[in-house]
N, C-alpha and C positions, 0 to 999 in steps of 0.2 A: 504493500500500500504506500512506502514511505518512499520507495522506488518510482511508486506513477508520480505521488504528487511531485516530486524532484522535476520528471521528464516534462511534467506539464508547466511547473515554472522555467526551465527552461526554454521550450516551446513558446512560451507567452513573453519573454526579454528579448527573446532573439523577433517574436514578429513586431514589437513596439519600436528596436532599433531595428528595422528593418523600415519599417514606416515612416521614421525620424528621417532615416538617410534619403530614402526617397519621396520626402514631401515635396511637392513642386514651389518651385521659387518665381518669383516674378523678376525682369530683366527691365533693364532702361536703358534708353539710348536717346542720345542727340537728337533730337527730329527738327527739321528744317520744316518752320513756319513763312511758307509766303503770305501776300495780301490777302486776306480772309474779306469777310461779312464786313466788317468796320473800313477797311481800306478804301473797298472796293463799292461799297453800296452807300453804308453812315458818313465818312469825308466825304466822297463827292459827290452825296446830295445836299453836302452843306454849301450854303454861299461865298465861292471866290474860293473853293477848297481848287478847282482845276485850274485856279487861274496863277499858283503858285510852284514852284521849282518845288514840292515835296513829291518826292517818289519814297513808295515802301520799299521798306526794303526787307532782306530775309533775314530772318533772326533761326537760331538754334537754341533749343531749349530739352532741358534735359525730363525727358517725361517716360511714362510707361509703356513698354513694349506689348500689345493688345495682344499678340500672335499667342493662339490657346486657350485667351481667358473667354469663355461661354456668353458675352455679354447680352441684352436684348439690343433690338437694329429695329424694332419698329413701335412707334406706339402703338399699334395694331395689337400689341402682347397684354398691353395692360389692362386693367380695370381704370375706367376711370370716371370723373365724377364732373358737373355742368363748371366748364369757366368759358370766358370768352376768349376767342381768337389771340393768340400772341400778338402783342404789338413792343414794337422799338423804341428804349427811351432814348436812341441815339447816340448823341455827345453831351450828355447829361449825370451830374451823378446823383440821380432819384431813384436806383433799384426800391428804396426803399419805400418811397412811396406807390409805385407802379406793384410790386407783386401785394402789398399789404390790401390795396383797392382792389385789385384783383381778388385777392381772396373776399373780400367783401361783397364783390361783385358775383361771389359763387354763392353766397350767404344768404343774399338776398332770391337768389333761385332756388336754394336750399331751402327756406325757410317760406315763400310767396308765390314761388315756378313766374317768378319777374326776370324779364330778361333787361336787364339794365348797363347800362358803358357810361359809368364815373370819370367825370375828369383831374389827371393826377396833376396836373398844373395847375387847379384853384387850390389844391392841398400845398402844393409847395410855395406859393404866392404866401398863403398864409403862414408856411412856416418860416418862411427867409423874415416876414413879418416881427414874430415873436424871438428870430433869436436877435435880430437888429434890437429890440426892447432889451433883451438880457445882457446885450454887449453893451448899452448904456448902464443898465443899472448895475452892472457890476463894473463898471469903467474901464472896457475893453478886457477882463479877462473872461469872459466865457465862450467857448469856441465857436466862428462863426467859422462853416464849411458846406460844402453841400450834401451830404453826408447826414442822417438820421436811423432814427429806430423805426419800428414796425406803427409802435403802439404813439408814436407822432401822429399818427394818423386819426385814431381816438382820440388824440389829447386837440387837435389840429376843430376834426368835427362839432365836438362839442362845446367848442368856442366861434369857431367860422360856419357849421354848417358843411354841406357839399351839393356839387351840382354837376347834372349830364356831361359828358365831355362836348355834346354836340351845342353847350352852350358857351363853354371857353376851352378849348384844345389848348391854349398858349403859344399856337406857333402864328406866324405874322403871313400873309397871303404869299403865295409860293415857295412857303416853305414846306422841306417833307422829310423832315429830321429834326429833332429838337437837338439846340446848341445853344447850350450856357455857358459857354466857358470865356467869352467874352463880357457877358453878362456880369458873371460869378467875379471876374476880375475888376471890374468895373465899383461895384458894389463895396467889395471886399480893400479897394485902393482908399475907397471914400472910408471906411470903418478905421483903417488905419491911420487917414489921418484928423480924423474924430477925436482918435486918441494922443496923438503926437500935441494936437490942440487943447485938448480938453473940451471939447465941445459939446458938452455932455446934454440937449435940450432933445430931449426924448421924441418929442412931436415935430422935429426940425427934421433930425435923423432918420423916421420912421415914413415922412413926407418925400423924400432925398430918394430913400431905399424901395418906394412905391414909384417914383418916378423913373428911376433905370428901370425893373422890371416892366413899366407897363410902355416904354419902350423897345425893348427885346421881345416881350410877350403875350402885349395887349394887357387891355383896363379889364379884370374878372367883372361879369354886371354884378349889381345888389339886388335883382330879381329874376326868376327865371318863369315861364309858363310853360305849364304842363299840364298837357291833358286841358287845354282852354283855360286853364288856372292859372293865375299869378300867384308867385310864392315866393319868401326870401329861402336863402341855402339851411339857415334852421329849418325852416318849413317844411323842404323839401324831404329832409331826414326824419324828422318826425313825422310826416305825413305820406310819404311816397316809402319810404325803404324800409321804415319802422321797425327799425334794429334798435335795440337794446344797447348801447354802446358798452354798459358794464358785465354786460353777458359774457366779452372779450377776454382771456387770460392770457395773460407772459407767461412762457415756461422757460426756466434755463435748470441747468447742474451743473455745476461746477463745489467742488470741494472747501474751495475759502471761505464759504457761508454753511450754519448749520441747515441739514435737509429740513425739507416743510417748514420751511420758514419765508418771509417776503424780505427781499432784500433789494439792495440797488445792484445792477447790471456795471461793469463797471469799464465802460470802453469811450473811448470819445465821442463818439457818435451820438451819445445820450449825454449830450449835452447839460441837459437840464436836470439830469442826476435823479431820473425816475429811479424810488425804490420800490416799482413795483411789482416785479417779476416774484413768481412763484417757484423756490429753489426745491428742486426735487432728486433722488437718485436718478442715478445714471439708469441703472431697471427700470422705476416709475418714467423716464422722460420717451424712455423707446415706449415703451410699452403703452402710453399714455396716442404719442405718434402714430405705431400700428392699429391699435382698436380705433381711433380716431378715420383713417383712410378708407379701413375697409368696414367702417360704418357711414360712409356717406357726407363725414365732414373733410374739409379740405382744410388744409395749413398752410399758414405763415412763417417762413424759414427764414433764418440768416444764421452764417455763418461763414467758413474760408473755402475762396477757390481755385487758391492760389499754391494747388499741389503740382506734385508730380504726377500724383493717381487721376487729377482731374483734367480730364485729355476731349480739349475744343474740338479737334475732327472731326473724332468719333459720338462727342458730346455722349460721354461717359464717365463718370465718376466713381473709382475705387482706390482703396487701400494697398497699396503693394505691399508685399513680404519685406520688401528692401525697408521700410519706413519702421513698419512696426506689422507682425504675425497676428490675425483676426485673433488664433484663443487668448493674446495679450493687452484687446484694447479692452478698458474698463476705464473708471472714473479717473484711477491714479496717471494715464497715458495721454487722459484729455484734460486733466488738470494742468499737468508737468507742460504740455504745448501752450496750454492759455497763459500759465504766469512767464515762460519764455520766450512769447508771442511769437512763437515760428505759428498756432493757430491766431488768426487773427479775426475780425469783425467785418468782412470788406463787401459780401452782398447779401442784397435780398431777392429770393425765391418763391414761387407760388407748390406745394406739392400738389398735385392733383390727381394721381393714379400709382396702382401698386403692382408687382405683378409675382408670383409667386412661383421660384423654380430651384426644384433640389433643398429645398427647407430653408430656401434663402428666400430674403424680402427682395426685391427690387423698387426703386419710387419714380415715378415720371413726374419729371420737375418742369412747370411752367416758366419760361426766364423772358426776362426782359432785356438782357445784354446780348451785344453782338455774336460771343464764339457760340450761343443754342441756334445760331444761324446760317449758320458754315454747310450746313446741307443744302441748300437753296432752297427760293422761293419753293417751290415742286416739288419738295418732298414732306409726307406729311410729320417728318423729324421737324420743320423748320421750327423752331421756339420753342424748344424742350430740349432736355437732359433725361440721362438714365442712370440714376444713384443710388450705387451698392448702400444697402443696410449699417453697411459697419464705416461707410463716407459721413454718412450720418449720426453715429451714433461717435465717431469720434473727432468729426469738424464742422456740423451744425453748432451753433452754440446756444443760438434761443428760438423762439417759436410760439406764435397765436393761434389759439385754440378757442370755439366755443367751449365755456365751462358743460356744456353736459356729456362731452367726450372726457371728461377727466373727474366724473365723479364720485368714482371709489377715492384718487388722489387727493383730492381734495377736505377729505372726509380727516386727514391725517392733518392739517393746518388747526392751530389752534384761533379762536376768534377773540 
């Protein structure tokens, strides 16, 4: 007897190192980036973009070698759930508000089977608005960027309201790209020398900072009609889209805060130092994600994607072996990137579908930035991503959820 069980530990060391040595590894290699989606479509469709000596050029960048990895190739695979058509923020940096309205925009189908198209330029009108007020009142140190959170967008409504895109797009007649970067610059010259001055008269500044915008992007109206009604952008929220605003939840995990707890988010882009994110495990945040997609709610994502794993071509997003081995990511591997900022805060995402294969999650990620575009107009890839489970689970960083997809989690906050 003491002879089997021997041969059977035996047998059982030799298959585990057998399995060690032959796990597959993931490889990387230089790949040469020509003019993509941005070059080629976003520059020049912007004005006087052709009428200048810039040529792209090729860049090499060091990313995942695909050959092997099983990926999905169509959104054809997924489940997925009502959002509208992909659209381009261009030469803009508002992911943040474009995938948040987005998902809002799925909310409202969700919740009223309303097909609605929100405009994300009355949201940023407003928010360039309020942080121009906070860079007075704290005498230029609160960061003025173009750059926000998800839940700007809640915070943005509840104070300005929202309105159709079909009543202010923000772009100027023959334009078919939105381009702030002269705008942003413009703005941003005058803030600085706000401060160099002291000119700290709040109602001077915030008159200053409404007039560059509403020459780059037009005057937003103070009333819209709808459905033969007249209504201000409050109105319209309460009475046309009749979303609960506080329905809304922040999710994040991260380790420097105690779990279930409500804490502040702590990145530049939250500017305004919301503490209202809902900090949960790293288990509760997937898991919170998963039951949420394949019940019908859509999410609000932000996080980094600015990896190696996350490859514009193929508009794929995965983990490679090289970075860190799937059984090793947990809290302590996505904590360890957030306080050493190799993960970072840099977009926002719509998720909108799942797809299930080999006891792996997959997500189809709605984007608003150029490289979900690199497939062309034609294919029905164009304005999506395909993101491995463990992209997510180790360089998402936070996320809006209806609270009724998280309400075991929730159950564990104290009030």
């Amino acid at each position: 007897m003491k002879k089997l069980n021997l041969t059977i530990l035996i047998l059982l060391c030799a298959s585990i190192m057998f399995a060690q040595k032959t796990q597959k590894k993931d490889k990387a290699i230089f790949k040469e980036y020509k003019a993509g989606y941005y070059q080629n479509s976003i520059l020049k469709g912007i004005e006087d973009y052709e009428k200048t000596d810039e040529k792209p050029t090729v860049t090499k960048k060091f990313k995942i070698d695909l050959t092997g990895i099983d990926a999905p190739t169509s959104v054809d695979q997924f489940t997925k759930f009502w959002y509208q058509p992909p659209i381009s923020q261009g030469n803009a940096g508002t992911c943040w508000c474009f995938s948040t309205i987005s998902f809002f925009e799925s909310e409202v189908y969700r919740l009223y089977k309303k097909d609605v198209k929100l405009s994300e330029m009355y949201t940023v009108y407003c928010e360039y608005i309020e942080k121009a007020k906070e860079f007075v009142k704290t005498k230029g140190k609160s960061k003025f960027g173009e750059g926000s959170e998800g839940n700007a967008v809640t915070r943005m409504w509840k104070k300005y309201g929202v309105i159709p895109e079909s009543d202010y797009s923000g772009m100027l007649p023959g334009q078919t790209f939105y381009n702030h970067e002269k705008m942003f610059d413009e703005m941003d010259t005058y803030l600085k020398a706000v401060k160099t001055n002291c000119e700290w008269n709040e109602d001077e500044v915030v008159a200053t900072i409404k007039s560059i915008m509403n020459g780059y992007m037009g005057t937003p109206p103070a009333k819209v009609t709808v459905e033969g009604k007249e209504m201000t952008p409050n109105e319209y929220l309460k009475n046309v889209l009749k979303l609960n605003l506080d329905d809304y939840i922040d999710v994040m995990s991260l380790l420097e805060n105690p779990y279930n707890t409500k804490c502040e988010y702590v990145v530049p882009d939250n500017w305004w130092h919301s503490a209202d994110y809902y900090n949960v495990s790293l288990e509760d945040y997937m898991s919170i994600i998963k039951y949420a997609i394949k019940n019908g709610y859509t999410i609000a994502l932000g996080g980094d994607v600015s990896e190696a794993g996350f490859e514009p071509i193929a508009q794929v997003a995965v983990v490679p072996t090289f970075d860190i081995p799937s059984e090793y990511i947990d809290e302590n591997a996505r904590q360890f990137r957030f306080s050493n900022e190799s993960t970072t805060d840099d977009h926002g995402i719509h998720l909108v579908g799942y797809y299930e294969k080999d006891g792996t999650t997959w997500f189809l990620i709605k984007d608003s930035g150029a490289g979900s575009r690199n497939a062309g107009k034609d294919s029905k890839n164009f304005g999506f991503y395909f993101f491995h489970e463990d992209y997510v689970k180790l360089k998402m960083m936070d996320f809006m959820v209806h609270k009724d997809a998280m309400k075991d989690v929730l159950k564990k906050f104290t009030k």
